[in-house]
Each structure stands twice: as C-alpha cells, then as structure tokens.
C-alpha positions in Angstrom: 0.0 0.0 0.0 2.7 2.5 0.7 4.9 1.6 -2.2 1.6 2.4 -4.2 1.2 5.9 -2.5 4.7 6.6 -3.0 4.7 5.8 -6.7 1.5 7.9 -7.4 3.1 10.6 -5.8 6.0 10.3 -7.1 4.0 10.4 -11.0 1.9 13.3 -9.9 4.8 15.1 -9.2 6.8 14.2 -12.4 3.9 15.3 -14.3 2.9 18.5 -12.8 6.9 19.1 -13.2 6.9 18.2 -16.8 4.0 20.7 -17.8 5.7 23.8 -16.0 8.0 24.7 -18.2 6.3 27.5 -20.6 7.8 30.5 -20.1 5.9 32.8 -17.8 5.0 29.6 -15.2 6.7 28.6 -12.0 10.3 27.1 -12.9 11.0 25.5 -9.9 9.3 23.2 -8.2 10.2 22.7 -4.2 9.3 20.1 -1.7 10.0 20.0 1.9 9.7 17.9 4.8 10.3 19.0 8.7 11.4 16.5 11.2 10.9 17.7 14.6 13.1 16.5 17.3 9.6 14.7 18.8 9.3 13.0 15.6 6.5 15.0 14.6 6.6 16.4 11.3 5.1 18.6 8.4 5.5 18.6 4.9 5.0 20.7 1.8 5.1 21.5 -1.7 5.3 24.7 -3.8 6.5 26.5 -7.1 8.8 29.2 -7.2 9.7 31.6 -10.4 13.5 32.4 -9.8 13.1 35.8 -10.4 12.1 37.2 -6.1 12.0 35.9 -3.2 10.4 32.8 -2.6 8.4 32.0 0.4 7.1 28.4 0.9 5.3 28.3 3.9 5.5 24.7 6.2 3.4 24.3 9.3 4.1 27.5 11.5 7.0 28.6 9.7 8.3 29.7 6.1 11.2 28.3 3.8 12.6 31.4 1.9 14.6 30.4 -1.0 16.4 33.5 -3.3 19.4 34.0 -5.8 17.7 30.6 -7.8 19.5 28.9 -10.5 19.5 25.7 -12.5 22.6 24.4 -9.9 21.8 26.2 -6.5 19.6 28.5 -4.2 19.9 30.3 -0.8 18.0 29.3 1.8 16.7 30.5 5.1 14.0 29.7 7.3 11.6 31.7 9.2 9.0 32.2 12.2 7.4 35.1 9.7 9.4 36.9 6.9 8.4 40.0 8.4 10.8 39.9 11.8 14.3 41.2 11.3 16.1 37.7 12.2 15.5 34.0 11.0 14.1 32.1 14.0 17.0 29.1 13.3 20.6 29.0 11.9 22.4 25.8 10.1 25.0 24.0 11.6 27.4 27.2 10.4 25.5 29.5 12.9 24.5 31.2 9.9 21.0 32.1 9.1 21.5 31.4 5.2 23.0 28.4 3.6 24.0 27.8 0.2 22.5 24.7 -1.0 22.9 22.6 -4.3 20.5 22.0 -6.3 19.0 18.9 -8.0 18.4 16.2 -5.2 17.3 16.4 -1.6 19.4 18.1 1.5 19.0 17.9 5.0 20.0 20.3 6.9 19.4 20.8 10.5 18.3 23.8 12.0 18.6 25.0 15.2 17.6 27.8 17.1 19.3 31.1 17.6 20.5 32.4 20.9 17.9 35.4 20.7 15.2 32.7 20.2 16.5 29.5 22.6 18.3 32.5 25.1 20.8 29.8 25.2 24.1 30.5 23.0 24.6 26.5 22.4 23.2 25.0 19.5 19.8 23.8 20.3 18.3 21.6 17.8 15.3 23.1 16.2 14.7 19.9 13.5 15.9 18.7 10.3 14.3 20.2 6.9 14.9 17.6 4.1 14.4 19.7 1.1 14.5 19.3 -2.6 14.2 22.3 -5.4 13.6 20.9 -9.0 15.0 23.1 -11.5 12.0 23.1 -14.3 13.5 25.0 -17.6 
C-alpha cells in the first residue's frame, strides 16, 4: 500500500513538473519535509519563479529560498518573513546556507540564541528539502 502511495506521488509530481515549463510559469518546483526532534513532522510542496524571493510556507513557519539557478539556491527559514532575524541558523550559525540544487538536502536547523536565550546549538529539527529546476 505504501509503495503504491509513494509511486503515485512520485507520477503526480513528475507530471505536474513536466508541464511547468512554458515561459511565464513557475520554474522550480520545491518540496519539503520538517522532522521535529519529537518526531513530529510537516511537509509541503510549492512552485517558485527564480526571479524574487520565494516563500514556501511549512506548518508554522516559512522556507525562503532566493538567488535561484539551475545548480543552487539560498535558503533561510523563518517564524514570519516580516521579523528582522531567522528564528533558526544551520550548523554554520549562519542564518542562510547555500544549497545545491537537484536532489534532496538535510539540513538541521537550530535555534538562535535570541530565540532558545541559550548561545549553544539547540536543535530546532531537520528540513529535508528538494528544489527541481524546471526549464
């Protein structure tokens, strides 16, 4: 039953991909999943146009992704896009990353000090991400 679900999802997705390529439409298509450290989790999907900022939202928080190509994209993730500072920070202590394009990445998160008031890394989750370069 799974391996069924998995496979129609994985079509759906290959065709929805495959039509999105006239100029003028969405040209990358991004999906995302957020493992919390309680094993709780959400997931999402979304299309992006390379040309602004992109905001994907998942559960309570947002995915920006900007500077888009073909090979990679900056990403950063948020409480809300509309506070001054990212709510979590990669394993660099940076709150953007620089991630390759083409496949998925995990990359854990963790809070900030101004967030956890603690200036250790304190694990926020892991976001497995993946942004499909349509063109």
């Amino acid at each position: 039953m799974r391996r069924s679900l998995a496979t129609a999802f994985l079509i759906a997705a290959s065709t929805i991909s495959a039509s999105a390529g006239e100029r003028g439409d969405p040209q990358y298509f991004v999906k995302a999943w957020l493992q919390m450290p309680d094993r709780s989790f959400e997931q999402t999907s979304g299309w992006c146009d390379g040309e602004d900022d992109c905001f994907v939202p998942i559960g309570e928080h947002v995915i920006q992704l900007r500077d888009m190509s073909a090979s990679s994209y900056t990403f950063s993730f948020w409480n809300d896009p509309s506070q001054q500072d990212a709510c979590c920070v990669s394993h660099t202590g940076f709150p953007t990353l620089r991630l390759w394009s083409g496949r998925p990445r995990v990359v854990p998160l963790y809070y900030t000090p101004r967030v956890s008031g603690d200036p250790g890394q304190i694990l926020f989750g892991n976001l497995v991400i993946a942004v499909e370069y349509l063109g």
